[in-house]
Residue frames as a rotation matrix with the C-alpha (Angstrom) as fourth column:
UNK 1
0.574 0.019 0.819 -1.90
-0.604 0.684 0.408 -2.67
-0.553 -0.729 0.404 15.15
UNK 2
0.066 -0.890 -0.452 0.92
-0.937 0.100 -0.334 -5.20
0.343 0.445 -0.827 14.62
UNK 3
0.865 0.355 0.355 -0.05
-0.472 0.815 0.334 -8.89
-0.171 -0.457 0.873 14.99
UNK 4
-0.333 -0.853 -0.401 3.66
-0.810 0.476 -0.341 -11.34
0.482 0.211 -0.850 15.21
UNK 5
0.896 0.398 -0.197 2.79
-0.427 0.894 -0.138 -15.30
0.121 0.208 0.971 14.92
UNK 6
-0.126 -0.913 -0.388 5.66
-0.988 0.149 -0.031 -17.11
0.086 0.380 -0.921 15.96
UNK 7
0.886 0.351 0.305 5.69
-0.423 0.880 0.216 -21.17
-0.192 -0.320 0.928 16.33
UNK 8
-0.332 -0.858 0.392 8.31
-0.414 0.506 0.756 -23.97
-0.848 0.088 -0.523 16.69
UNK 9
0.137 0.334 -0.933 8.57
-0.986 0.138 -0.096 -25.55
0.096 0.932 0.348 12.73
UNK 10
-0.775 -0.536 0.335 8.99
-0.505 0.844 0.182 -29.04
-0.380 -0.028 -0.925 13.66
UNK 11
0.126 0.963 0.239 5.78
-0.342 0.268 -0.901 -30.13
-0.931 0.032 0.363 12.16
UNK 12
0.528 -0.059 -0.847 6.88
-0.835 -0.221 -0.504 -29.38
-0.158 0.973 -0.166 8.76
UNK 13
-0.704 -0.603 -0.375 9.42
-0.685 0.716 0.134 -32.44
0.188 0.351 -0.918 8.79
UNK 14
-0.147 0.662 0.735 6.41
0.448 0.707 -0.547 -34.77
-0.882 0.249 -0.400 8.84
UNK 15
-0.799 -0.477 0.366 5.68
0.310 0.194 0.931 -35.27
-0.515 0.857 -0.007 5.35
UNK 16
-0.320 0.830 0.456 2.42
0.878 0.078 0.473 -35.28
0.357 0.552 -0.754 4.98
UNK 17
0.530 0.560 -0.637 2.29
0.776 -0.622 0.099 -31.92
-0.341 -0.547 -0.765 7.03
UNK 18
-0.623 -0.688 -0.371 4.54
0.186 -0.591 0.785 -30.49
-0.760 0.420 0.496 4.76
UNK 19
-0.904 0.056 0.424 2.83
0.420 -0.071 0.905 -31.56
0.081 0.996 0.041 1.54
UNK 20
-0.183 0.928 -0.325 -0.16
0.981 0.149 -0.127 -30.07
-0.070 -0.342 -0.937 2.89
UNK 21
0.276 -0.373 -0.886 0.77
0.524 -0.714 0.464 -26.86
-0.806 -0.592 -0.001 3.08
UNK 22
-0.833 -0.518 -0.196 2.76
0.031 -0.397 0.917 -26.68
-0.553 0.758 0.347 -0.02
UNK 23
-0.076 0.740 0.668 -0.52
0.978 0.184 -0.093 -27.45
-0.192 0.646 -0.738 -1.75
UNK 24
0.602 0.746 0.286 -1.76
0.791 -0.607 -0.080 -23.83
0.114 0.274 -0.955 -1.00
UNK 25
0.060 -0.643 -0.764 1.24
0.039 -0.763 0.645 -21.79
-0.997 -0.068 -0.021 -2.04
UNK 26
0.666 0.057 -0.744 1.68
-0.636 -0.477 -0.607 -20.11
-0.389 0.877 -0.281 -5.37
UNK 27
0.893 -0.436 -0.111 4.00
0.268 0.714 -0.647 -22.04
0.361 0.548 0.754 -8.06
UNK 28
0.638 -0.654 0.406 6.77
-0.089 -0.586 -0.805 -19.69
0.765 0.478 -0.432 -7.36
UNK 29
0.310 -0.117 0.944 7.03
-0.919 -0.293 0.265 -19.87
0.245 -0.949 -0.198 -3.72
UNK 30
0.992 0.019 -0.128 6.34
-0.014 0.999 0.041 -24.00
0.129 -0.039 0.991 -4.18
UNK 31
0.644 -0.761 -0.075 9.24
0.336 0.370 -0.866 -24.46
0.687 0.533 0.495 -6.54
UNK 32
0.251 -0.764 0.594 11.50
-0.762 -0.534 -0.366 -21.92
0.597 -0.361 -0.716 -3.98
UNK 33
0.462 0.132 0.877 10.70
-0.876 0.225 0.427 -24.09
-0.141 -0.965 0.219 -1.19
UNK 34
0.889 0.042 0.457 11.39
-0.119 0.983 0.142 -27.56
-0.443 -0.180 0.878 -2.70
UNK 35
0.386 -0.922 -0.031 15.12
-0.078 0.001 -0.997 -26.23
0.919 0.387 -0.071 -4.25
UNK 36
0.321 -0.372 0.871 15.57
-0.929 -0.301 0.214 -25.96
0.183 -0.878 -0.443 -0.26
UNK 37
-0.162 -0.634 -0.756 17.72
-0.533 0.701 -0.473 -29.22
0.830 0.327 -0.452 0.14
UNK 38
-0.884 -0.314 -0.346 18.14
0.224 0.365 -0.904 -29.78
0.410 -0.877 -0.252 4.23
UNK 39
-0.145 0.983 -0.111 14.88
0.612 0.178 0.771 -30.59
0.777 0.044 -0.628 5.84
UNK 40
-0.252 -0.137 -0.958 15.34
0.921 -0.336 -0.194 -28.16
-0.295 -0.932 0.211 8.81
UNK 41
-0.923 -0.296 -0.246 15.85
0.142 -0.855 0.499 -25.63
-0.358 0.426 0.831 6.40
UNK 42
-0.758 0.651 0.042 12.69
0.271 0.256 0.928 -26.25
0.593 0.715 -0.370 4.21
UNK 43
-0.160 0.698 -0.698 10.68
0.812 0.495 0.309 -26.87
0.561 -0.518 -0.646 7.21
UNK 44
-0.289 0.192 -0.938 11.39
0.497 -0.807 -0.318 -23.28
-0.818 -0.558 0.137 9.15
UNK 45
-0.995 0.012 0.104 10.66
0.097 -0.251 0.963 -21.96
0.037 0.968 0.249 5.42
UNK 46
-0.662 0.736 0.140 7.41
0.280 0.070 0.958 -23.28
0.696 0.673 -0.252 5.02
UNK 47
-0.320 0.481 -0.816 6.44
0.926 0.341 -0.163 -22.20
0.200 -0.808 -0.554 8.25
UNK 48
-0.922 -0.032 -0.386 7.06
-0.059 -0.973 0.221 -18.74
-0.383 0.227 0.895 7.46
UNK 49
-0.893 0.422 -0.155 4.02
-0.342 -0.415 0.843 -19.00
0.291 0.806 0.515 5.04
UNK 50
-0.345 0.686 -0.641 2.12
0.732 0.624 0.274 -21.14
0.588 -0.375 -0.717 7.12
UNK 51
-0.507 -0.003 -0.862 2.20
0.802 -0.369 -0.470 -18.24
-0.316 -0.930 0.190 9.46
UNK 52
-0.938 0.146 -0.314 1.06
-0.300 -0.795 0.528 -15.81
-0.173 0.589 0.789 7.01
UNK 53
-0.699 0.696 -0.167 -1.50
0.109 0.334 0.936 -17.75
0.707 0.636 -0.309 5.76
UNK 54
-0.053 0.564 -0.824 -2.95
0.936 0.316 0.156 -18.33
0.349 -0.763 -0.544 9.29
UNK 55
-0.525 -0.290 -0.800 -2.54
0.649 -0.745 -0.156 -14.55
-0.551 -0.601 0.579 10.34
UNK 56
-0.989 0.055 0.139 -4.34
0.090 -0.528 0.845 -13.47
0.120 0.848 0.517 7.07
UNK 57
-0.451 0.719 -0.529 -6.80
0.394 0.692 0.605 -15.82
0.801 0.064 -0.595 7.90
UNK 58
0.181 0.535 -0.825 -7.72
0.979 -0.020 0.202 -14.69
0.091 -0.844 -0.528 11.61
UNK 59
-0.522 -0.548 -0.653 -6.17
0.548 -0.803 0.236 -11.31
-0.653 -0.235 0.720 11.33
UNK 60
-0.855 -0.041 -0.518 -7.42
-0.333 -0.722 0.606 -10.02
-0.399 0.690 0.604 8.08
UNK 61
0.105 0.993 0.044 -10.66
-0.308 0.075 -0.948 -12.38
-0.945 0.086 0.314 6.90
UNK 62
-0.236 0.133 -0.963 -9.55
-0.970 0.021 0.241 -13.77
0.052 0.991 0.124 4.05
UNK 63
0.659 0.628 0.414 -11.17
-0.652 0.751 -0.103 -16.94
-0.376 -0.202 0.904 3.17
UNK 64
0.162 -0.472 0.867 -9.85
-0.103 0.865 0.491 -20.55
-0.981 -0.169 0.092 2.36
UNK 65
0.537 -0.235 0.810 -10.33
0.835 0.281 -0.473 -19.97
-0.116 0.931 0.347 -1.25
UNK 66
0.977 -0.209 0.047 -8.94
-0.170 -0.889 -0.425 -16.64
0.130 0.407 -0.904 -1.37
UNK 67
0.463 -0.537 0.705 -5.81
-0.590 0.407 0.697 -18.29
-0.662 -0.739 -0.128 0.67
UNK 68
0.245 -0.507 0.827 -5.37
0.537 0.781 0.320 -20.54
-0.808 0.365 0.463 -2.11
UNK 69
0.498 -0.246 0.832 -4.84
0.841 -0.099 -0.532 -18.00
0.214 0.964 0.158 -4.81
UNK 70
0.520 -0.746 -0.416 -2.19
0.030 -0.471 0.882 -16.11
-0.853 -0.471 -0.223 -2.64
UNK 71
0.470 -0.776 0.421 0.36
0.664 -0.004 -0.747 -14.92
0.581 0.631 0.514 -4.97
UNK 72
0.666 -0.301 -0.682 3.37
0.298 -0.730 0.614 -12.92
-0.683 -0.613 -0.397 -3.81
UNK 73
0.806 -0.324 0.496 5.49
0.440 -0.233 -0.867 -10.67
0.396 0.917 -0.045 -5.16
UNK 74
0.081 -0.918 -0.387 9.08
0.972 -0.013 0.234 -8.93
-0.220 -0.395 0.892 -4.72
UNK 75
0.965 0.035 -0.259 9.89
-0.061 -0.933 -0.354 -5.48
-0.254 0.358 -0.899 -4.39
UNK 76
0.551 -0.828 -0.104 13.87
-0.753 -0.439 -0.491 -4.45
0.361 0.349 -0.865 -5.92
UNK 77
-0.416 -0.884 0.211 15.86
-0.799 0.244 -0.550 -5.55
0.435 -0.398 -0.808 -3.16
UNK 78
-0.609 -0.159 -0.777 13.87
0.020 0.976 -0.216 -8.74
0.793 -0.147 -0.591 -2.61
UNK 79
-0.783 0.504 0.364 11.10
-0.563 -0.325 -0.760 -7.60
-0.265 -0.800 0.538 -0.08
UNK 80
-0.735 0.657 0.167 7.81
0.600 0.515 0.612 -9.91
0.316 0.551 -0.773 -0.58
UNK 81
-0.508 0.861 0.009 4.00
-0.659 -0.383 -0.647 -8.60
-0.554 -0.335 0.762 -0.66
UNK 82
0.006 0.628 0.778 0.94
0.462 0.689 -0.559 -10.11
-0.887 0.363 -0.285 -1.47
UNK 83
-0.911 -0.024 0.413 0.22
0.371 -0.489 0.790 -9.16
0.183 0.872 0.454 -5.26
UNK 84
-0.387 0.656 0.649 -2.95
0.403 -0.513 0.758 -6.62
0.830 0.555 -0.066 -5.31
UNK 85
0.814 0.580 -0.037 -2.89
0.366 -0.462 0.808 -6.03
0.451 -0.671 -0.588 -1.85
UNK 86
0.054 -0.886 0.461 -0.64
0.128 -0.451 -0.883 -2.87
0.990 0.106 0.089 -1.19
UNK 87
0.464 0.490 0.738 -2.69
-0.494 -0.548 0.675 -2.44
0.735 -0.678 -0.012 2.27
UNK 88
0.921 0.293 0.257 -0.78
-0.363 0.402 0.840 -5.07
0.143 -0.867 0.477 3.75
UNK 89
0.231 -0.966 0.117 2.67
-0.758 -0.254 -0.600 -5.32
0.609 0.050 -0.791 5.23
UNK 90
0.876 -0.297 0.380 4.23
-0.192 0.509 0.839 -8.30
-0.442 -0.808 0.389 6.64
UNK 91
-0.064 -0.980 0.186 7.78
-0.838 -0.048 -0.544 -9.48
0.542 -0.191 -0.818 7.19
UNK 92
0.988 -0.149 0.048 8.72
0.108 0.871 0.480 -13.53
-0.113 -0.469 0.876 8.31
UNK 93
-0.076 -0.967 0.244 11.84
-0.971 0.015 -0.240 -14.60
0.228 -0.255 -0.939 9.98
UNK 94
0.959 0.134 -0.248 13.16
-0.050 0.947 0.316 -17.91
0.278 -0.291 0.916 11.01
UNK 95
-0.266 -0.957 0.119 16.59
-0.695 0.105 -0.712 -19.01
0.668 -0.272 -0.693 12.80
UNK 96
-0.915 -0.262 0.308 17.10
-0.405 0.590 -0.699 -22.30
0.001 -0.764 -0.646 14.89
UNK 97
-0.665 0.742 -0.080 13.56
0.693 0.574 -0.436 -24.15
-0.277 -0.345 -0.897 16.16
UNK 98
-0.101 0.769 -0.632 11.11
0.267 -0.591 -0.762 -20.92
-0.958 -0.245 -0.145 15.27
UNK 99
-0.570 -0.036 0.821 9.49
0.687 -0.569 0.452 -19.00
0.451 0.822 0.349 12.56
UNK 100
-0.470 0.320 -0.822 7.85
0.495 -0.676 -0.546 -15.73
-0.731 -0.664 0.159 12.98
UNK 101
-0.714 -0.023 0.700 5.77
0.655 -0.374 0.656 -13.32
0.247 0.927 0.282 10.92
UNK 102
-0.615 0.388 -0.686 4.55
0.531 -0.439 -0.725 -10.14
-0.582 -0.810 0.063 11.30
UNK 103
-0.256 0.776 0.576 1.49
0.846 -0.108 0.522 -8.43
0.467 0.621 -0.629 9.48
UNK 104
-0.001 0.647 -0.763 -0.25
0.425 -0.690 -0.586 -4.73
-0.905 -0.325 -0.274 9.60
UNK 105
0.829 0.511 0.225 -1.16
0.514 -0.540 -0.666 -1.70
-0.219 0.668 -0.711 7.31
UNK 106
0.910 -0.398 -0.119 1.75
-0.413 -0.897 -0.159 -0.38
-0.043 0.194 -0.980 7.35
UNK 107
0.448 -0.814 -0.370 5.37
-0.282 0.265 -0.922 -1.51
0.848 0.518 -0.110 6.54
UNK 108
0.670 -0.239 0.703 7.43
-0.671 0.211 0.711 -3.56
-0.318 -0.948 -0.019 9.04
UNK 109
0.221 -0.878 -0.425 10.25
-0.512 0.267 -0.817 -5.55
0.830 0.398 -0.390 9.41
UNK 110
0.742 0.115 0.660 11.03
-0.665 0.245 0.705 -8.38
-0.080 -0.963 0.258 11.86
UNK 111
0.041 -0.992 -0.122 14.27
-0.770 0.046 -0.636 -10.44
0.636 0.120 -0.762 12.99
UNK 112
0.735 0.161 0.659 14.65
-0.557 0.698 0.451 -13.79
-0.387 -0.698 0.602 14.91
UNK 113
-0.036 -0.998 -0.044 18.42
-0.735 0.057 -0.676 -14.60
0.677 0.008 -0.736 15.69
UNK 114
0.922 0.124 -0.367 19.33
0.238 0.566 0.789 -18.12
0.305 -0.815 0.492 17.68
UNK 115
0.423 -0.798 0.429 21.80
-0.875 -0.237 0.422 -17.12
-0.235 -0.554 -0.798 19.93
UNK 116
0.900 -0.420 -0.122 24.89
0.254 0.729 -0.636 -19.47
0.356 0.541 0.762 18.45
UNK 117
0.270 -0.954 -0.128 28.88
0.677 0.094 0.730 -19.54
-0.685 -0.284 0.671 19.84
UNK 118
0.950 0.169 0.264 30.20
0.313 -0.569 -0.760 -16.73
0.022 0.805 -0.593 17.54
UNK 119
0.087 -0.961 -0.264 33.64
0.860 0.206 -0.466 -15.72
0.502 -0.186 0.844 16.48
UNK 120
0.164 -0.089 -0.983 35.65
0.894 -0.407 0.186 -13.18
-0.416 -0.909 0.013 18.30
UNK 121
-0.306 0.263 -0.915 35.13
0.085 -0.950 -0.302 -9.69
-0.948 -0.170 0.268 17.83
UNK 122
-0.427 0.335 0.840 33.05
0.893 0.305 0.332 -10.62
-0.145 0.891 -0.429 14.68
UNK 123
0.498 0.788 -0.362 31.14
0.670 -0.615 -0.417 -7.11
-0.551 -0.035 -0.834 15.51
UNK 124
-0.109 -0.418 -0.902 34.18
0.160 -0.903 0.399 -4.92
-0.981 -0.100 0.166 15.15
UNK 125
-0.678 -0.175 0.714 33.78
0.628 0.368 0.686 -6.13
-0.383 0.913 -0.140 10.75
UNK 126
-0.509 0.691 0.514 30.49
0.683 -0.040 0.729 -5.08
0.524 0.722 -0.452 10.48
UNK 127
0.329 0.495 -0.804 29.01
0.895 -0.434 0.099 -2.41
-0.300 -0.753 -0.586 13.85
UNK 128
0.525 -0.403 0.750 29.28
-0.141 -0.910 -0.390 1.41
0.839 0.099 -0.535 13.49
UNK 129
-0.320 -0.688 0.652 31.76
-0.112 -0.656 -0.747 2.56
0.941 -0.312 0.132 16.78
UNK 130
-0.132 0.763 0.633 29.07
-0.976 -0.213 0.053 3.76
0.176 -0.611 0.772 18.98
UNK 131
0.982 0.178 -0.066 27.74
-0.155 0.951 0.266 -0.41
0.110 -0.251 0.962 19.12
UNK 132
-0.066 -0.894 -0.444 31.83
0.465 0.366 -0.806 -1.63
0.883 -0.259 0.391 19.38
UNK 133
-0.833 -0.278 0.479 32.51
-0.391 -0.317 -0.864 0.83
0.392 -0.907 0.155 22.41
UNK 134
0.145 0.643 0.752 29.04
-0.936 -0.156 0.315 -0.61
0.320 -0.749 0.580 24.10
UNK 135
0.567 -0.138 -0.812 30.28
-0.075 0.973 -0.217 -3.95
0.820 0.184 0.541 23.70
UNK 136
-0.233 -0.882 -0.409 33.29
0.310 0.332 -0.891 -3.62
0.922 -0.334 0.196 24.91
UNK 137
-0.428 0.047 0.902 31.88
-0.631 -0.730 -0.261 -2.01
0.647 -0.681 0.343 27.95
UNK 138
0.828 0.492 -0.268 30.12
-0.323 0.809 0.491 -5.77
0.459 -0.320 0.829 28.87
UNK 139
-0.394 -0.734 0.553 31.58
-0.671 0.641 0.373 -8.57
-0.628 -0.224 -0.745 30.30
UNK 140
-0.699 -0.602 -0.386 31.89
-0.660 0.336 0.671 -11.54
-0.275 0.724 -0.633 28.02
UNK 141
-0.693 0.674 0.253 28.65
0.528 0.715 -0.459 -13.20
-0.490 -0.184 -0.852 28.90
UNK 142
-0.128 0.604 -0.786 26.80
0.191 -0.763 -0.618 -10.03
-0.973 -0.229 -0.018 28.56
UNK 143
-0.428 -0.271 -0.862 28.50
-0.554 -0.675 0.487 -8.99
-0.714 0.686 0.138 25.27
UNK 144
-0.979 -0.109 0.170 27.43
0.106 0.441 0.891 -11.86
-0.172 0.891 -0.421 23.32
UNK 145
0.034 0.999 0.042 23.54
0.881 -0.010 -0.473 -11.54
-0.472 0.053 -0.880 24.21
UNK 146
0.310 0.046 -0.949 24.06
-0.379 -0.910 -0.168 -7.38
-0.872 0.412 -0.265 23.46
UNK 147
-0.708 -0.692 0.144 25.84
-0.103 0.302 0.948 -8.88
-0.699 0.656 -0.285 20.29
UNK 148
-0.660 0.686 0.306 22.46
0.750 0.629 0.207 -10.86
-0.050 0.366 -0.929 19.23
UNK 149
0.361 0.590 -0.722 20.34
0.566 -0.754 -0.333 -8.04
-0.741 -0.288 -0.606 20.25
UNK 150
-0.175 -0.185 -0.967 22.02
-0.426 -0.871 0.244 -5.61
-0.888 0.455 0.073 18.06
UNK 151
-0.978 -0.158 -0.133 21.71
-0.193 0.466 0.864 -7.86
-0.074 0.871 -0.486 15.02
UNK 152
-0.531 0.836 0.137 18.65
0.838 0.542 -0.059 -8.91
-0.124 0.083 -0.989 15.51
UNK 153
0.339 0.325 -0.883 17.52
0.184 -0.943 -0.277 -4.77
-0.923 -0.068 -0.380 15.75
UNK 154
-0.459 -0.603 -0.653 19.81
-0.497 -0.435 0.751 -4.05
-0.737 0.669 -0.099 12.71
UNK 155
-0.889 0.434 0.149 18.27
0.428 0.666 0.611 -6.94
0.166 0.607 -0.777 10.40
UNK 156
0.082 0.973 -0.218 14.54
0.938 -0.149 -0.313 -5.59
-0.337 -0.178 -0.925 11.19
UNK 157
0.320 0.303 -0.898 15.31
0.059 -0.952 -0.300 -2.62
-0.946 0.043 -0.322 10.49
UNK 158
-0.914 -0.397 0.081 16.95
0.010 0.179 0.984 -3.94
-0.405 0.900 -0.160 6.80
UNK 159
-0.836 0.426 0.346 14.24
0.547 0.610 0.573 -5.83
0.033 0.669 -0.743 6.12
UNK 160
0.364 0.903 -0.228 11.65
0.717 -0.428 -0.550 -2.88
-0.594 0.037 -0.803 6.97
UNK 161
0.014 -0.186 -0.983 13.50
-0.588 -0.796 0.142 -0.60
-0.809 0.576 -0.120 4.29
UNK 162
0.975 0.082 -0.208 13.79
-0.217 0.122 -0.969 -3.29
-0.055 0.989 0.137 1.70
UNK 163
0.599 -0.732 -0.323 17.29
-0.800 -0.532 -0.277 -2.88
0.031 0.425 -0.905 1.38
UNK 164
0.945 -0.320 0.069 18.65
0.281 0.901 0.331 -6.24
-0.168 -0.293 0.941 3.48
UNK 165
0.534 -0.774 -0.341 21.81
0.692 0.168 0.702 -6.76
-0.486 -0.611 0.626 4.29
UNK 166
-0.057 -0.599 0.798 23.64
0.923 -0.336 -0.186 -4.32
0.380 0.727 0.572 1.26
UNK 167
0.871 0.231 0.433 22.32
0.095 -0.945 0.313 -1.43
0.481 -0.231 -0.845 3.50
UNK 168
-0.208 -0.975 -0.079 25.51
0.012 0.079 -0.997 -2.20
0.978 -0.209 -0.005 5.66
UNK 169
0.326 0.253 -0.911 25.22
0.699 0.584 0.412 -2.42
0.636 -0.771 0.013 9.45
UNK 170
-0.322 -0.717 -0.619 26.88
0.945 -0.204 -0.255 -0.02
0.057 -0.667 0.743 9.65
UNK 171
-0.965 -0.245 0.091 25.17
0.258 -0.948 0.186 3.02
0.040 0.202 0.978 8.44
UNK 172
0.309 0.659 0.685 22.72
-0.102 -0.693 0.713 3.58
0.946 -0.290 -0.147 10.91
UNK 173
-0.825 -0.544 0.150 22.57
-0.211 0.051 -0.976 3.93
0.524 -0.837 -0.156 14.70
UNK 174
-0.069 0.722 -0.688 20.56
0.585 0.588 0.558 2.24
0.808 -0.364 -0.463 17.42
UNK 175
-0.557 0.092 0.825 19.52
-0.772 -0.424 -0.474 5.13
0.306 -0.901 0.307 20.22
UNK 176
-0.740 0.028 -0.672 18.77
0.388 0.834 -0.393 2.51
0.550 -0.552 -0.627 23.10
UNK 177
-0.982 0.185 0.033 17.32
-0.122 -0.492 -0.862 4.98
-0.144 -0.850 0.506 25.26
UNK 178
-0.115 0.709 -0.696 14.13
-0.926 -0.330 -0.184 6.00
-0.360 0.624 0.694 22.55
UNK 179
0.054 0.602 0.797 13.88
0.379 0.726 -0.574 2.54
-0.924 0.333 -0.189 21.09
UNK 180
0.845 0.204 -0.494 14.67
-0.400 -0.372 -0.838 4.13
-0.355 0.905 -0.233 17.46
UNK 181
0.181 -0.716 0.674 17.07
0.826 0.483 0.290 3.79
-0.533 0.505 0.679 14.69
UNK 182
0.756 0.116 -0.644 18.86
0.038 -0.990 -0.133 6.54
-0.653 0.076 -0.753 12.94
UNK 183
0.892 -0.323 0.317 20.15
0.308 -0.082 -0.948 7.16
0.332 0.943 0.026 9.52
UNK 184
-0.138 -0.687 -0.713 23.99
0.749 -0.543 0.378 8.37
-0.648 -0.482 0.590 10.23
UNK 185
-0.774 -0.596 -0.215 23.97
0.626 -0.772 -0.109 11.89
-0.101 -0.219 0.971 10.46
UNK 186
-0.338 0.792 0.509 20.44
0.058 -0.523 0.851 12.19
0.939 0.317 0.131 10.54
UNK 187
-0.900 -0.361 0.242 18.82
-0.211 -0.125 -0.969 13.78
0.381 -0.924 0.037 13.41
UNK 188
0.033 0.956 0.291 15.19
-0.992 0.066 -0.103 12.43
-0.118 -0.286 0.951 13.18
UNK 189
-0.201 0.123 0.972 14.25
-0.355 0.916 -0.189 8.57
-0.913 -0.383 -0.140 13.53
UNK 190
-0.769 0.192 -0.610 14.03
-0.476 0.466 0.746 6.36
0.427 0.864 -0.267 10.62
UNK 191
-0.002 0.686 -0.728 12.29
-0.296 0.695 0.656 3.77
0.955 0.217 0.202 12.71
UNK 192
-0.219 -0.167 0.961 11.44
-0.974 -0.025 -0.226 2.15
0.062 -0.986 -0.157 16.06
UNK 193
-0.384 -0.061 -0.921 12.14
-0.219 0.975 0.026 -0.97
0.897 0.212 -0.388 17.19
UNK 194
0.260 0.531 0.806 10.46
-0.964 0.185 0.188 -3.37
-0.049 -0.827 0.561 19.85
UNK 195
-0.672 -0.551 -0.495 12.12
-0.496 0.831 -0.252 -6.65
0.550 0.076 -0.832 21.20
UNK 196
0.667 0.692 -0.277 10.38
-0.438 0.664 0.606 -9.78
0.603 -0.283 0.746 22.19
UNK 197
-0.547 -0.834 0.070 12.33
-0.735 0.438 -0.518 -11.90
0.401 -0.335 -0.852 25.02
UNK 198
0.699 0.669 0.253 9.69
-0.714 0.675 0.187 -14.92
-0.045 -0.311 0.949 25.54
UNK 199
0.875 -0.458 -0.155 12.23
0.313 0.780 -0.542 -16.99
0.369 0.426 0.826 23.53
UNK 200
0.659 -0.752 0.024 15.54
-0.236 -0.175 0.956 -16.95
-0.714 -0.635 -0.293 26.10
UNK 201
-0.025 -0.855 0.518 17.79
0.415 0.462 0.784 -18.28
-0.910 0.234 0.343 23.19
UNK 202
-0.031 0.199 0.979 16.63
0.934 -0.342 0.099 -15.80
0.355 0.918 -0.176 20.46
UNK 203
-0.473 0.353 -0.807 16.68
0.191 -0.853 -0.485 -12.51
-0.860 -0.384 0.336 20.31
UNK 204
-0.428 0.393 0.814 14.13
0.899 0.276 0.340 -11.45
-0.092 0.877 -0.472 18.45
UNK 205
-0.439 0.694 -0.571 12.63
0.654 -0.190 -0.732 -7.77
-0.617 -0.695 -0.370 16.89
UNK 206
-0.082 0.207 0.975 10.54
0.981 0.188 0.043 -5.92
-0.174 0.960 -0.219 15.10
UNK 207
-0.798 -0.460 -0.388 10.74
0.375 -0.884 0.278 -2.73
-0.471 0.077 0.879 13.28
UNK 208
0.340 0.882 0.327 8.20
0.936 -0.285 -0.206 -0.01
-0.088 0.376 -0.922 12.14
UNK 209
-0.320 -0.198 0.927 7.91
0.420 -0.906 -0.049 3.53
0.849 0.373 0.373 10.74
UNK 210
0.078 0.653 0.753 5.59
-0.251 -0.718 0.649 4.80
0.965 -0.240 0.108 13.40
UNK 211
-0.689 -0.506 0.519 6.18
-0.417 -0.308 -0.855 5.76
0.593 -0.806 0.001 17.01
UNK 212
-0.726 0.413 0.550 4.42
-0.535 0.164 -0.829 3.60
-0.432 -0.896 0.102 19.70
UNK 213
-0.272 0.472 -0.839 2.69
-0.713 0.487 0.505 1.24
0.647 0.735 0.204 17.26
UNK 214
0.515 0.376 0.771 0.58
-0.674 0.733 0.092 -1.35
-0.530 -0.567 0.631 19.32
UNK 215
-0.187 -0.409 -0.893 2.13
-0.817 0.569 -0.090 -4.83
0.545 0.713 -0.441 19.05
UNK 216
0.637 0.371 0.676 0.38
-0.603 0.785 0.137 -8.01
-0.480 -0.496 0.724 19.98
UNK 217
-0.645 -0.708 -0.288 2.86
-0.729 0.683 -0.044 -11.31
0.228 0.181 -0.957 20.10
UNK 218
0.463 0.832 0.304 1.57
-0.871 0.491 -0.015 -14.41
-0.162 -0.258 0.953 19.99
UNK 219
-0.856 -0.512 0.073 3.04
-0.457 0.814 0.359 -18.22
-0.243 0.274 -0.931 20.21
UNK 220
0.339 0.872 -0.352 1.11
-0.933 0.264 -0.244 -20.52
-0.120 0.411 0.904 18.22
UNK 221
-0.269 -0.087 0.959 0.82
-0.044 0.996 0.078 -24.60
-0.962 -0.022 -0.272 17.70
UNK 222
-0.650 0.084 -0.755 0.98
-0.751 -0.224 0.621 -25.56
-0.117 0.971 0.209 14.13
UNK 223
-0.229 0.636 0.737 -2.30
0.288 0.767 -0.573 -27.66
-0.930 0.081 -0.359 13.14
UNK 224
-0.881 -0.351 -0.318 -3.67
-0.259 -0.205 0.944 -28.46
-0.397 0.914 0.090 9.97
């Protein structure tokens, strides 16, 4: 099972619902947060962890003190986990009004894109072929949602390998039909994605090793 939290982060730009928060985050994470200059920024930030914290909490049973002595760590390319607890995989996004985070036993990867004016044919820079020729096959309204959509699939599926953006965009493929992702020139799945569309101005999804993985979405109200 796969539990995604997502909430709008405007809370956080009250002050005192910020500093609240920051209280029960590790030094490291603190100090990240408060180099974050632009309150928008900060604020979808700390929601990310807020979301964790609450998802640990109702999802997993950890308690209020355990909560405070969260610590996280980084794998290579910049992946967090909790420190001492390998059993648990989560992945937090944020883009525009939202944050998101997703949590199970197993490894995952999740992606929340606001849909934004973009330049023209910004795909052809960075898409394998196969995603350029489906574009072009839209009409101009069409292409930019499929645009978001593919990014938002491609980024989940970074951030469930670790690898983030240096993997390139380009070197895998997205089989639409199956809901998978595929190494080029491999002929088994790497991974399978699943898209949320609650949020009409986001595309948003997440990515896993394992085929048909239950996934439970949930919008939430930040309280404190």
């Amino acid at each position: 099972m796969i539990n995604v939290y997502y909430t709008k982060v405007f809370p956080f730009l009250e002050e005192n619902t910020f500093l609240a928060q920051l209280e029960k985050m590790d030094e490291r994470r603190k100090n990240k947060i408060l180099r974050i200059r632009e309150p928008m920024a900060r604020s979808r930030s700390i929601a990310g962890d807020w979301l964790l914290h609450r998802l640990l909490f109702e999802k997993w049973g950890f308690t209020s003190e355990e909560l405070l002595n969260l610590s996280l760590e980084y794998e290579e390319g910049g992946k967090p986990y909790l420190a001492g607890r390998k059993d648990i995989s989560f992945n937090i996004s944020h883009s525009g009004d939202y944050a998101c985070c997703a949590i199970g036993e197993a490894p995952v990867g999740i992606d929340l894109q606001k849909k934004v004016p973009v330049r023209e044919r910004l795909w052809e820079r960075f898409f394998t072929a196969a995603d350029n020729q489906k574009l072009q096959e839209c009409s101009e309204k069409e292409r930019e949602a499929l645009f978001f959509r593919m990014w938002s699939i491609k980024e989940s599926y970074m951030k469930l390998t670790g690898k983030g953006i240096r993997q390139g965009l380009d070197t895998f493929e997205i089989d639409w039909q199956r809901g998978e992702i595929r190494e080029k020139g491999e002929d088994s799945p790497a991974a399978y994605f699943t898209e949320q569309d609650a949020l009409a101005e986001y595309s948003f999804c997440l990515c896993v090793r394992e085929e048909a993985t239950e996934v439970q979405w949930k919008e939430i109200e930040i309280t404190m």
